[in-house]
N, C-alpha and C positions, 0 to 999 in steps of 0.2 A: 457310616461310622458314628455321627453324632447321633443319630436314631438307637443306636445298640447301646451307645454310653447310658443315655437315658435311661431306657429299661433296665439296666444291670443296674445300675446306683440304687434302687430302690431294695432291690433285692438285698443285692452286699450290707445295706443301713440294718435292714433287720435281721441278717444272719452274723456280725460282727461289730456292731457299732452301736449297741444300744449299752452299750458299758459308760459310753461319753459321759451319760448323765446322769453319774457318780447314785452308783447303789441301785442301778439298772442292771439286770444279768439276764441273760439266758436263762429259760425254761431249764429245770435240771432233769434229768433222767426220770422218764416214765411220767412226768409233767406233759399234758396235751393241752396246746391253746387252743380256745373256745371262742370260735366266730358268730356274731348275731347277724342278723340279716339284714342290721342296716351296716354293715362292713368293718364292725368295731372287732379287734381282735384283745380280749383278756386271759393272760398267766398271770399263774400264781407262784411265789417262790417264798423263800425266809422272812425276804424284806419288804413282803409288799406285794402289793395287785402291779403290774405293769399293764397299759392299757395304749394297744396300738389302735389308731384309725386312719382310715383309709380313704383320699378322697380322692376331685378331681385335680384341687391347690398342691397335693403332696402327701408325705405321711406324716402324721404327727402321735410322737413315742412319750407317752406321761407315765410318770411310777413316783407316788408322792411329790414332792416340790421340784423335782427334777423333769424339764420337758426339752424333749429334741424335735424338733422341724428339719424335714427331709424333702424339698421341692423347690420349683422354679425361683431363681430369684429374675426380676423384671421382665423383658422379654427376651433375654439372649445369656443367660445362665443356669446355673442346678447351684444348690448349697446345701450345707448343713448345720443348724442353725442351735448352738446351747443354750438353752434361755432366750437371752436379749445378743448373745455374741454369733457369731459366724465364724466358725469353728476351720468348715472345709467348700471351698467352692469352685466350680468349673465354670468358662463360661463360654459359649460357641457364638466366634466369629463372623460364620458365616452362614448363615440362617437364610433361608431362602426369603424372598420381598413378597409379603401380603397380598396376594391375589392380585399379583404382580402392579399394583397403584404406584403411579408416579405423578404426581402435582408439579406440572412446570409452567412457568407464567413469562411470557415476555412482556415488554413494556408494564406490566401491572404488577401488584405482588399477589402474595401466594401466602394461606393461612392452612395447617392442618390442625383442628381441634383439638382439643385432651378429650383420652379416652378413644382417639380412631389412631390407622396406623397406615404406612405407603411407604414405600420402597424409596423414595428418593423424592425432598421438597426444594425444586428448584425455581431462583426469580433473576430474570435478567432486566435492569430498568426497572427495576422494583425490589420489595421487601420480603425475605423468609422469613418465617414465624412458622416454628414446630411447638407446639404443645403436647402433642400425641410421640407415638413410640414414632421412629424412621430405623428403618431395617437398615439402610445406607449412608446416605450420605446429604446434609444441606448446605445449599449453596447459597451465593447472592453473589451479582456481579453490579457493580453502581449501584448499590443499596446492601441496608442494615438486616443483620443477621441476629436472631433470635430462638432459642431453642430450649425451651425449659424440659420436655421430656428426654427419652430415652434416644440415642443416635449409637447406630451399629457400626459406623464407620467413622466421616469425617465430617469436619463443617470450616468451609471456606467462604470466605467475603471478600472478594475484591472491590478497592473503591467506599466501602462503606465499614461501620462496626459492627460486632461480633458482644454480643452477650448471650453467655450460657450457665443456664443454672440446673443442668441435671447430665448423666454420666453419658461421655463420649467415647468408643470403642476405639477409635483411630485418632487421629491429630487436631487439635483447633489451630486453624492457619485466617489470618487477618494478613492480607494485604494493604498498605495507603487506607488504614484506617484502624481504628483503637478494639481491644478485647479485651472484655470483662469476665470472670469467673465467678461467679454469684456460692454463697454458701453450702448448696449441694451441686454443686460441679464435681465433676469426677472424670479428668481426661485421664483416659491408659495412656495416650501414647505421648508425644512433644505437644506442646504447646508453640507458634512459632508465629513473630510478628516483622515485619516487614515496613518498615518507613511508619511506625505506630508507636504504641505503648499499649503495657498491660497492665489492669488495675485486676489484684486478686484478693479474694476473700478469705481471713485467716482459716474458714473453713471446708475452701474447697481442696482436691487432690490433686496433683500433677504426678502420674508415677515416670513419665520420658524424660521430663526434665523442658528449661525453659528455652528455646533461640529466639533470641532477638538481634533482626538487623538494623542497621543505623536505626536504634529504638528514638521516638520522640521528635525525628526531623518533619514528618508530615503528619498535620492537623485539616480538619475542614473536610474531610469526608462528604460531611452533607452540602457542602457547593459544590461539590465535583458532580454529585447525585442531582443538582437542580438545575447544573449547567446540563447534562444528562437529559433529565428531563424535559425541559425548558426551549432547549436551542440545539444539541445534537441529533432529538428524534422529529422535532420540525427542519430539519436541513439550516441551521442557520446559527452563527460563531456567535453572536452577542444578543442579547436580550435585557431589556430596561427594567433588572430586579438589581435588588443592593444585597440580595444570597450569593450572586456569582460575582462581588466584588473584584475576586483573584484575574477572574478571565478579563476584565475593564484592566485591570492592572499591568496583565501582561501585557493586552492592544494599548494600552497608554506608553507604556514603559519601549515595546519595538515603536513606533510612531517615534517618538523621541530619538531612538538611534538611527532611524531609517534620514532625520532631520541636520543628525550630526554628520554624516554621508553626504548627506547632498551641500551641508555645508564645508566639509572638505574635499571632497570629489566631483565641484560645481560643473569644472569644465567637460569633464567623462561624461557629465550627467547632463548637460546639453548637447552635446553628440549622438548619445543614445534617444532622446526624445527627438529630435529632428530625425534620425532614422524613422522610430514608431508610425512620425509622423507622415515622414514619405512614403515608407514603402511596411504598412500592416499588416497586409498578405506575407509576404517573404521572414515579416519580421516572427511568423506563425509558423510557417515554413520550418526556419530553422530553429526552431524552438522543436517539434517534432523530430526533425533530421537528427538533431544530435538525440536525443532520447533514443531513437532505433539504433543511431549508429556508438553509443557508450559501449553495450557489451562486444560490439565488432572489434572497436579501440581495446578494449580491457582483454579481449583474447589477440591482438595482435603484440601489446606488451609484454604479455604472459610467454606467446610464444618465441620474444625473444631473447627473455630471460633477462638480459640487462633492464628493459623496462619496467621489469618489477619493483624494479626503486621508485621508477615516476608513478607508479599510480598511485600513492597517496597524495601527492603534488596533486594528481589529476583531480582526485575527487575533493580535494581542498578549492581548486579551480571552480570546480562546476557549483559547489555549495555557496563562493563567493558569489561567483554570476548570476546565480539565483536570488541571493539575498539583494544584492546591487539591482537586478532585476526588478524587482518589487518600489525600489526606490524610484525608477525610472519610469514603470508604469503610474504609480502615486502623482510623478510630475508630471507626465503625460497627460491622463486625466485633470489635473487641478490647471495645467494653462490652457488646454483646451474650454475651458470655461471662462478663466479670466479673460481670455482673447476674444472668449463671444461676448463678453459685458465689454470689450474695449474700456478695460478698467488704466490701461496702459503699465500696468507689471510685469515685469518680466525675472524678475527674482527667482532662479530654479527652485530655490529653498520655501518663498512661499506657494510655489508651486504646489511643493508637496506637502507640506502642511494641508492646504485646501483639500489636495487628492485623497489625503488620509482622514480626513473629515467628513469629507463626503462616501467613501471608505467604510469609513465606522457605522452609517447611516445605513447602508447597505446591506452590512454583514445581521444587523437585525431583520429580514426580510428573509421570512422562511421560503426555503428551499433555496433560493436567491441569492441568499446569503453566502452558503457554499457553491454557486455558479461565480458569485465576483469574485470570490475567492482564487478558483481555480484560474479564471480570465487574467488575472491581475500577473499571476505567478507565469503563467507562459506568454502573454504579452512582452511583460518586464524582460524576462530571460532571452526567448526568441530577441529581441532588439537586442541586448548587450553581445549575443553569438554574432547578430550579423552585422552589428557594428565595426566589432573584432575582425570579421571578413571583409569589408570595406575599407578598413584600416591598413590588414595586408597586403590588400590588393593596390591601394596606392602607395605602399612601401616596399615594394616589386616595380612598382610603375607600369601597369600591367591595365590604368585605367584609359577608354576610350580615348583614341585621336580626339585633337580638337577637329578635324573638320566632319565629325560624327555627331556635333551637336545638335545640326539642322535633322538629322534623318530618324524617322523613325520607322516603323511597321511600312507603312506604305509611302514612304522617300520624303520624297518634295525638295531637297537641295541637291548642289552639285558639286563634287570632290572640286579642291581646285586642282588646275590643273585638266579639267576635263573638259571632252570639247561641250562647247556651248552651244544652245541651239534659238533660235529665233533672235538670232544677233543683228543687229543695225549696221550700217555704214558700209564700206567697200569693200569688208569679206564677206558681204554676205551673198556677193554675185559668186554662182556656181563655177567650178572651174575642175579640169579633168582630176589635177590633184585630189580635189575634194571630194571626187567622187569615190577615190579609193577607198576599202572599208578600213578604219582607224585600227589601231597596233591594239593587243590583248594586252588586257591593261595587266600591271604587275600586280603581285603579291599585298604591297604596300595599299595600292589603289583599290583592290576590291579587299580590302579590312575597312576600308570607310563605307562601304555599301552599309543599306539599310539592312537590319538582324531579320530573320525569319520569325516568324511569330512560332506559336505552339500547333496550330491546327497542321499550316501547309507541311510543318515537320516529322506530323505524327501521321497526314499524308502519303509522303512518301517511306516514311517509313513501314508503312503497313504497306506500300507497291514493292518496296524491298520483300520483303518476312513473303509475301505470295508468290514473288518467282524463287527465290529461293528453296520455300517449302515445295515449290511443284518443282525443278530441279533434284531438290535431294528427293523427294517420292519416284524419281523417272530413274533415276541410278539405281538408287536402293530398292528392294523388294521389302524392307522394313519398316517402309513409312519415310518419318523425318525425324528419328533417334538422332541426337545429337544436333536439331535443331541450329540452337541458339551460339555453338562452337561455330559452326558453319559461318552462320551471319556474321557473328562479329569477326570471321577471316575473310569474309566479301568484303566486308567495310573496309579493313582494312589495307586490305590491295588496291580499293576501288577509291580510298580519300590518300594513297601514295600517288599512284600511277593517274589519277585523271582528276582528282580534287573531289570528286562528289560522287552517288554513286546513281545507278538507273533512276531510282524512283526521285534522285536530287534533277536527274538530267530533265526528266517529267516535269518538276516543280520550280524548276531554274532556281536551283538551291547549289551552294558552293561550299565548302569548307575549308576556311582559310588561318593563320595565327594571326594572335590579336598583335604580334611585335612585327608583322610583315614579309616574315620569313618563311620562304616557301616549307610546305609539307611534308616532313621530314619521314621516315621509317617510324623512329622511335615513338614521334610526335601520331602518326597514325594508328599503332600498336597499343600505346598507352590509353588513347583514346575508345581503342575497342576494347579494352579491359575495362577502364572507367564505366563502359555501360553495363558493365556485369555491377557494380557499384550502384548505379543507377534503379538497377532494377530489384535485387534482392529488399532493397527498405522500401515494400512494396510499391514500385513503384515512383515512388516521391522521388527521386533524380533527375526525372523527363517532366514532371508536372513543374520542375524549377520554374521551367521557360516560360512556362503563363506568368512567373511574377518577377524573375528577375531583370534588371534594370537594362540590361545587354542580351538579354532572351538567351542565354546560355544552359543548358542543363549541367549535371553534375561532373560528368565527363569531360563536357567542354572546358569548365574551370583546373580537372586537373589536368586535363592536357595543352591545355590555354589556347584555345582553339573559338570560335565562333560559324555560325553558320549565317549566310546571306544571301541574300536576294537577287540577284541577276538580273539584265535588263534581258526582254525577251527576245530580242532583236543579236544577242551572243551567242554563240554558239560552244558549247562545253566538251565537245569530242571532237 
């Protein structure tokens, strides 16, 4: 369609439009115009010679003082031109892109000279500069935008400024950064700024008209483009230039708040480092857990419709824990150092000052700098989650007997109340009584037993998952469809009816509650569903047991259960 426009406009100029230029007429009757061979076409009338010529620029219509121009105007229009005015002009939007050239520069910029032309001048981490025609569109993202020729569509800057000093087809859009309209600017469409300002020349055009959002709040463009440059594309938050003052301003400005925290929240804030400090595994642990387990929570609220109210409470929650988080980690690190100069401070608050100083040192160290970063953030957070779980677990009362102190993975004490063995004095001559074997100790008595570590657990758990799978394969012609339903209905039966199950009886493994009350249904059930819990957040449920304090996996905790160690000499069936 724009191909046909073209060719007919030339035509129609010299079959009806040479009148424009006042005392131009048509050839009259029996009047034949006379073409030379270099393409000049001359008639003659009343008024005058009229002399057309024909080129590759356009046509151009002269007859005395009077001249019309009939061709391209720049690279994306047709006109018709009176003298020195522009009378009538089309102009096409969409022109296909110059042997299809596009100039895109990451990290560096990007120049297209005057006098060349390219479909689209794009700079990310760098500078556009159009000089030449752009069939499209230029960009820049963290960096300054400049465009003195011809643009067919639009020119956007994010992050940096915008000057243009020749005609834009589409919109000039600045984002978080200032745009200028130079003298021959010529935007068709809106002009629109964004957290900026716009300076415009009483000569340029605006035909869309101007938007401006919150015009004039954000300045400094070019430290956003050095912080950019500088410490973003080396992996690293700070850098010792006095360009990216703003970024020192903001790590000065949080440092300070994170000071005011720990000097109102002292006692929180030593709870949570003494956590860090004991238990860094677990305290990573749950810093991960909850990450997987958010959208589980966020669809179990949703689905029950009243909770819809709490989850802005939630994410207010997790936003605090995190921020608090970083304060904890800040302390962590800064007494861990005082304590190795045995400086003898124990101030949580100078704590963290030192930890944010030393902090600060860090975040300039490329690539490094966004590793302490990320460290800092899931450290801090993991310790306040599992704090919290430490917290309710002694406000349940739900924490280990005292006579569980002495025992760990592989024993070494002995419940009281149990018999004792290489005793002194006159019971220790045998006698028939003695030889009876001693009463199944209760409920109460093997919750003091030593915990199960991670291995012997994931032992018999895997002697489980293989008679099971060869069982369900021997019934079913299917295979072992429905696997994992199965298992957790063995379990289930097998930690009601007999406390443990084959591959626990293997490993002299028992399942007992941490309050001493024998192994309820419910208590069993809930347990086997817990492992479904366990397992979908790949995993990390069962890996608990490697770090937690009482060797419990996730299950265990919600069904307040533990698993123990048996002496080998008991018999479980």
């Amino acid at each position: 369609m724009n191909k046909v426009i073209q060719s007919l406009l030339p035509a129609a100029a010299l079959s009806g439009l040479l009148a424009l230029g006042g005392g131009i007429a048509p050839a009259g009757a029996g009047q034949s115009p006379v073409m030379s061979a270099s393409g000049v076409v001359t008639t003659a009338s009343p008024h005058g010679t009229t002399e057309v010529r024909i080129g590759s620029h356009g046509i151009n219509v002269e007859s005395g003082s009077s001249r019309i121009r009939i061709g391209r105007i720049g690279r994306s229009g047709l006109g018709i031109t009176d003298n020195a005015s522009t009378v009538v002009t089309w102009h096409d939007h969409h022109h296909s892109c110059p042997d299809d050239q596009e100039l895109v520069a990451v990290f560096h910029s990007v120049r297209l000279p005057a006098g060349k032309s390219a479909c689209d001048v794009v700079a990310v981490f760098g500078n556009s500069k159009a000089d030449g025609d752009v069939s499209d569109s230029v960009v820049a993202i963290m960096g300054d935008l400049q465009a003195t020729g011809s643009v067919g569509n639009s020119t956007v800057s994010v992050f940096g400024d915008s000057s243009i000093n020749g005609p834009v087809r589409g919109n000039a859009v600045a984002i978080f950064g200032d745009l200028k309209l130079g003298p021959k600017a010529h935007v068709y469409g809106q002009v629109v700024n964004v957290f900026g300002s716009v300076q415009r020349d009483p000569g340029s055009v605006i035909d869309g008209g101007t938007a401006n959002i919150m015009s004039g709040v954000f300045h400094g463009a070019s430290g956003v483009q050095s912080w950019a440059e500088h410490c973003l594309i080396l992996g690293r938050l700070l850098a010792p230039r006095l360009d990216i003052g703003w970024a020192w301003g903001i790590a000065g400005g949080l440092l300070l708040f994170y000071l005011l925290l720990a000097l109102l929240f002292h006692e929180g804030l030593q709870k949570c480092i003494q956590t860090l400090d004991e238990h860094p595994g677990a305290s990573v642990l749950a810093a991960i857990a909850m990450t997987l387990l958010t959208p589980v929570l966020m669809l179990a609220l949703v689905m029950t419709v009243v909770g819809i109210l709490a989850i802005p409470l939630f994410w207010l929650a997790l936003l605090g824990a995190g921020i608090f988080g970083r304060v904890v980690a800040l302390g962590w690190l800064g007494g861990r150092i005082l304590r190795g100069t045995r400086s003898g401070v124990t101030h949580p608050v100078l704590y963290v000052l030192l930890g944010g100083i030393v902090a600060l040192a860090l975040y300039m160290v490329p690539v490094l700098g966004f590793i302490v970063y990320a460290l800092i953030g899931t450290l801090g957070f993991g310790a306040v989650i599992y704090s919290l779980l430490l917290a309710l677990r002694a406000a349940r009362g739900t924490a280990a007997p005292a006579g569980f102190a002495g025992f760990g993975p592989t024993g070494g004490s002995v419940p009281p109340g149990a018999p004792q063995s290489g005793v002194s004095g006159p019971d220790a001559t045998a006698s028939p009584a003695a030889a009876t074997p001693p009463p199944a100790p209760t409920p109460m008595e093997l919750a003091t037993l030593a915990r199960a570590g991670f291995w012997i657990r994931m032992l018999a758990l895997l002697i489980d998952l293989v008679l099971v799978s060869f069982a369900l394969s021997a019934i079913e012609h299917h295979g072992t469809d429905g696997l994992l339903l199965v298992l957790a209905t063995y379990g289930a039966l097998m930690w009601k009816l007999r406390g443990t199950t084959v591959g626990g009886i293997i490993c002299h493994l028992r399942i007992v509650r941490i309050d001493g009350q024998p192994v309820s249904w419910e208590t069993a059930i809930l347990r086997a569903l817990g492992c479904f819990l366990s397992l979908i957040a790949a995993g990390l449920g069962f890996f608990w047991i490697a770090f937690d304090r009482e060797r419990q996996a996730w299950h265990d905790k919600i069904a307040g259960t533990v698993v123990v160690l048996t002496p080998k000499t008991q018999g479980l069936v």
